[in-house]
C-alpha positions, 0 to 999 in steps of 0.5 A: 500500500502507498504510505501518505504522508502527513501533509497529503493526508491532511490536503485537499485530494483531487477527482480522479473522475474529473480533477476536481478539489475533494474534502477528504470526508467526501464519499462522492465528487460533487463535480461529477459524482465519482467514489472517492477513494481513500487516497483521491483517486490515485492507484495504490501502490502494491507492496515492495514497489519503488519507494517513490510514487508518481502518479497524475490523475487521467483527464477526461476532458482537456482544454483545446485553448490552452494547448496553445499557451500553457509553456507561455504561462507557465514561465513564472514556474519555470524561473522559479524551478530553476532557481530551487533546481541551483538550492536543490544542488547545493542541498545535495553536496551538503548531503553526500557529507552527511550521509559520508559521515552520519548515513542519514540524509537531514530529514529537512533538506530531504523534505525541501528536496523532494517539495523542490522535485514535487513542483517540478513535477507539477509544472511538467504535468501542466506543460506536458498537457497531462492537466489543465489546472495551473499549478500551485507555487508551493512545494507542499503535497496534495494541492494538485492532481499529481502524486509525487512522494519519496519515502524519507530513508531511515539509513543510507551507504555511505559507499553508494554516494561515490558511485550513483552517477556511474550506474545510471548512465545506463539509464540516462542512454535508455530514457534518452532513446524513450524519450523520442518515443514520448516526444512523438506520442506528446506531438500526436496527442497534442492533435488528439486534445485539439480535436478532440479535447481528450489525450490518448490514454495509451498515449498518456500512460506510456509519457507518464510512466516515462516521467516517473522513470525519469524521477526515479534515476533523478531521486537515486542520482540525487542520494534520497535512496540507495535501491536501484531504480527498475528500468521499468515505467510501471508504478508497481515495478519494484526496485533494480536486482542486483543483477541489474546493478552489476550490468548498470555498473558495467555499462555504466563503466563502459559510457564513461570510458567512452565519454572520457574518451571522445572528450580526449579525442576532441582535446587532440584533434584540437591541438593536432589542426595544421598551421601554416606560417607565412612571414610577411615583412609588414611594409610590404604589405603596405605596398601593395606586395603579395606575399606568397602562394599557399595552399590549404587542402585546396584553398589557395590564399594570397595576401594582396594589401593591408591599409594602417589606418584605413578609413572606415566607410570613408568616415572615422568611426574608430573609438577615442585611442583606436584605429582600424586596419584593414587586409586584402587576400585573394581566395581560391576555392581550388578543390577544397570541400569547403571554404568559408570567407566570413568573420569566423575566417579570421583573427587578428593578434596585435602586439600586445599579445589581445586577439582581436575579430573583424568589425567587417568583411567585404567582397570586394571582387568575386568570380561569381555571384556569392551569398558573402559566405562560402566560396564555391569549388573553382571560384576566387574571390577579393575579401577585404577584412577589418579590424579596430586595434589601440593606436598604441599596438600594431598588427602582429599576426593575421590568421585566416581559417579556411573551415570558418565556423566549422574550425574543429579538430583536424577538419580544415587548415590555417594559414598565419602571417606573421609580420615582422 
């Protein structure tokens, strides 16, 4: 049997019928006639189930309006949940040393936790269009039609806090492929309300017992239990077999490696992308002296020009102390798979060691009619770049990247000129 609490004994429970407030001395919804059954109308939980129960009463008839509008009215809720949500961290460190040190997780916090998870959990059954009542801000239980309790633990391991995250990666790869399932199921259901003022109820059990999974893993990964949650949606499941833990903690190993080592893997890459360096005596570019032809996996770049200073639009419209510099480079799409020619493309490093992005990027001269962006496979374009730096520094580098915003790892090459 599912043990209320308290504070849910005491509240107003809800129509499972209809959704309407009941007095707990009620024996008949007033609203729609419907026996009151002792808990509101929320299926009882069967003995040995997880000790967290979720549940949201079925709605027999939803708003075709609202569907429209309830992510818009309920952003007050969620500026508050995410708020609660940065309290309910703090609230977990401070927990793992209590359990570390005394195996019990202070019943206050606990409570404030689990209420920070309850009006999450409201929200959600609002947004999710599970229910048409606007939730209450409050964390207490029994002011909505959404059960959500978590059995306070009289003891937790001391041992398990150090390994919770490791086992329900499993669980956060399954929920992950489930959820496009829900997301599907939540879509047609939206058409369902609108024409028909109903959610599927195949549709709805299936998004509600993913919810509760969900609050499961959120429960055990927060420390509020130690039995492993069931990979299962049913409210009656009962927790995870020790089987069941040992294959989580295997996989769970084996995502981590994998995720430490995909992290590794773009760490490298990062630091593997070839650069080439081109010495240009600064004077020369001044002049008007093209430095040499370089070619990057089939992008051929040519610095043609600088101007120091260059007058912006034919108008000064540099910041008091600075002065704009500006590049010409003729670029050649050869046989590259791509090459970008946009802000993204370049950095400028002036002598004090600051970076600095273009403040524009002009075509000045194009083989074809370009959208200011890529540079098609055997065209050749003038761009112009410019940049504001301090009077006081001078130009130390320029460096233009044929792979523009997609620059990552090993795709694409650099080419810097150094000025000297």
């Amino acid at each position: 049997m599912l043990a209320q609490s308290p504070a849910v004994t005491s509240g107003p429970a809800f129509c499972r019928q209809c959704g309407a407030a009941l007095d707990q001395s009620q024996r008949f919804c007033i609203a729609c006639g419907a026996p009151v059954t002792p808990d509101g109308g929320f299926p009882e939980a069967s003995a040995g189930s997880y000790p967290l129960h979720y549940e949201v009463q079925y709605p027999e008839k939803l708003s075709r309006l609202l569907i429209f509008v309830k992510w818009l009215l309920a952003i007050p809720h969620f500026l508050v949940v995410t708020a609660l949500g940065y309290a309910a961290a703090a609230i977990t460190v401070v927990a793992f040393f209590a359990i570390l040190f005394t195996r019990r997780y202070p019943r206050g916090l606990f409570n404030l936790v689990v209420g920070i998870n309850r009006w999450g959990a409201n929200v959600t059954a609002y947004t999710y269009l599970f229910r048409d009542e606007y939730p209450p801000f409050s964390l207490d239980p029994g002011k909505y039609p959404v059960l959500y309790e978590v059995e306070y633990p009289e003891q937790l391991s001391r041992w398990w806090i150090w390994v919770k995250w490791l086992l329900v990666i499993p669980h956060q790869f399954v929920i992950t492929l489930l959820s496009f399932v829900g997301f599907l199921f939540a879509f047609f259901a939206w058409f369902a309300i609108l024409f028909t003022g109903r959610y599927p109820r195949t549709f709805f059990d299936f998004n509600v017992g993913l919810q509760r999974w969900i609050l499961r893993v959120t429960a055990y990964a927060g420390l509020l239990r130690d039995e492993f949650p069931p990979y299962s949606k049913r409210a009656d499941a009962k927790p995870g077999s020790r089987r069941a833990v040992v294959l989580s903690a295997v996989f769970g190993v084996v995502g981590a490696g994998a995720i430490v080592a995909v992290y590794v893997a773009l760490i490298a890459f990062s630091l593997s992308r070839d650069t080439e360096v081109v010495e240009v005596s600064y004077a020369d570019a001044l002049a008007g002296r093209s430095t040499t032809v370089v070619d990057l996996q089939g992008t051929i770049v040519t610095l043609e020009d600088a101007e120091d200073p260059f007058r912006y639009f034919e108008v000064d419209e540099s910041r008091p102390d600075t002065r704009h510099v500006a590049f010409e480079l003729w670029i050649t799409n050869e046989d590259a798979l791509f090459t970008f020619v946009d802000r993204d493309s370049f950095t400028l490093e002036d002598t004090d060691g600051e970076d600095h992005d273009p403040v524009d990027v002009f075509w000045l001269e194009a083989s074809f009619p370009g959208d200011d962006s890529t540079v098609s496979r055997g065209e050749t374009v003038l761009t112009q770049v410019v940049f504001e730096i301090d009077d006081a520094v001078d130009p130390l580098s320029l460096t233009y990247s044929s792979a523009g915003p997609l620059a990552f790892g090993p795709i694409g090459e650099d080419v810097r000129f150094e000025f000297r």
